[in-house]
C-alpha positions as CSV (number, residue, x, y, z in Angstrom):
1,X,9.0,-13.0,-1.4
2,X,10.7,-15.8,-2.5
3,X,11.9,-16.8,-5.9
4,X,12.9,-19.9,-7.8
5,X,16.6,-20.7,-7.5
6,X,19.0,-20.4,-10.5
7,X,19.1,-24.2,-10.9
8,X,15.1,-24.4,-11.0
9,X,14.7,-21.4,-13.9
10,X,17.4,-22.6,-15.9
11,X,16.1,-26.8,-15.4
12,X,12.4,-25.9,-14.9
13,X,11.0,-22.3,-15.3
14,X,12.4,-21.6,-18.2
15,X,12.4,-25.1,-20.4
16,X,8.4,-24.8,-19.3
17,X,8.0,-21.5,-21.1
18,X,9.9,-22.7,-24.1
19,X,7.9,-26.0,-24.4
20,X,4.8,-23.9,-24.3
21,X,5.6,-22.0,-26.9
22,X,6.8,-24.9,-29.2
23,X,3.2,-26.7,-28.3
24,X,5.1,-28.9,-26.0
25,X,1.6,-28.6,-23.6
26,X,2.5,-32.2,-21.6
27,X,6.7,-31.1,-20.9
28,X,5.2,-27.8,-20.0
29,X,2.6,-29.2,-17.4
30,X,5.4,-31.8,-16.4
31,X,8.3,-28.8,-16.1
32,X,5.7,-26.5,-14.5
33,X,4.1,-29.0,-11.9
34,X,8.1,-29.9,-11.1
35,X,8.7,-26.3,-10.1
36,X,5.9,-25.3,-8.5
37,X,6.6,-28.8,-6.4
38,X,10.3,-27.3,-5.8
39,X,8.4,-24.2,-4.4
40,X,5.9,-25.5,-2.3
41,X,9.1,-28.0,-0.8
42,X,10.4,-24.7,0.2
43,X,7.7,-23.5,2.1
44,X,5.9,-21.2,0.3
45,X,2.2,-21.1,0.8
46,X,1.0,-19.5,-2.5
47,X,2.9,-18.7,-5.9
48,X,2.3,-15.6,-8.3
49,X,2.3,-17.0,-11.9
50,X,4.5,-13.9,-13.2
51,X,4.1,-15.0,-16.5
52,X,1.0,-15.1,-18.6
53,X,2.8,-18.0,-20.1
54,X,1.9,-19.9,-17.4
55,X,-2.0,-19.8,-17.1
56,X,-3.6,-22.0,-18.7
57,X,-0.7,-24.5,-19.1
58,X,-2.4,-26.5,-16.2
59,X,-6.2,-27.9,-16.1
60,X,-8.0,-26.0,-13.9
61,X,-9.1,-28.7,-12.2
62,X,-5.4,-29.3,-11.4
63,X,-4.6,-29.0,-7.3
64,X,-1.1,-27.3,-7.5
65,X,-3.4,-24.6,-9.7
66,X,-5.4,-24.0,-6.7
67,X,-2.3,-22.5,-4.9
68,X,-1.2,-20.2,-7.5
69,X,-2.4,-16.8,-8.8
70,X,-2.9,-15.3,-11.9
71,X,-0.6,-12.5,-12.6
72,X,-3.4,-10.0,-13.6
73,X,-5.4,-10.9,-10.3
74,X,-2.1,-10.3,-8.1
75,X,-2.1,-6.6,-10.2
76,X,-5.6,-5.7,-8.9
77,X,-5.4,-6.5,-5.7
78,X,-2.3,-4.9,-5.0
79,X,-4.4,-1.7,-7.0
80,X,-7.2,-2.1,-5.1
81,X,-5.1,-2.3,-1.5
82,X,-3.3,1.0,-2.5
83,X,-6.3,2.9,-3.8
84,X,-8.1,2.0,-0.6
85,X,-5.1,3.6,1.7
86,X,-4.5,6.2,-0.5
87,X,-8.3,7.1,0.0
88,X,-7.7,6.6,3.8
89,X,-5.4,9.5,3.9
90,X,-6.1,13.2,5.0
């Protein structure tokens, strides 16, 4: 797991979240498609939206979207993997 540096949630993350919830929607996009960028520049292959502040901040037609996942989808399949071994014990 790798997560954003200090530098990106203090320049990026956060300043996103904040201009979403002022109805900044176009320095959200901008802040958000800047560090997922930062991310993907790192090397990592898909990124877990861990905020529900974040979906639906970029069109879903958007391509950096179609590397990310929603929160609530990462939850069930993490459920569905564990209730699937925990079936598969004796």
């Amino acid at each position: 797991m790798l997560l954003p540096d200090k530098a990106s949630l203090e320049h990026t993350v956060l300043p996103a979240i904040g201009a979403f919830r002022r109805g900044d929607m176009e320095g959200a996009r901008n802040l958000l498609r800047i560090s997922l960028q930062v991310m993907f520049v790192r090397a990592v292959n898909t990124i877990i939206l861990a905020s529900d502040d974040f979906v639906g901040i970029l069109p879903d037609d958007d391509p950096l979207l179609k590397k990310c996942i929603d929160p609530m989808d990462a939850l069930v399949r993490e459920t569905i993997m564990c209730a699937r071994t925990d079936s598969l014990r004796p």
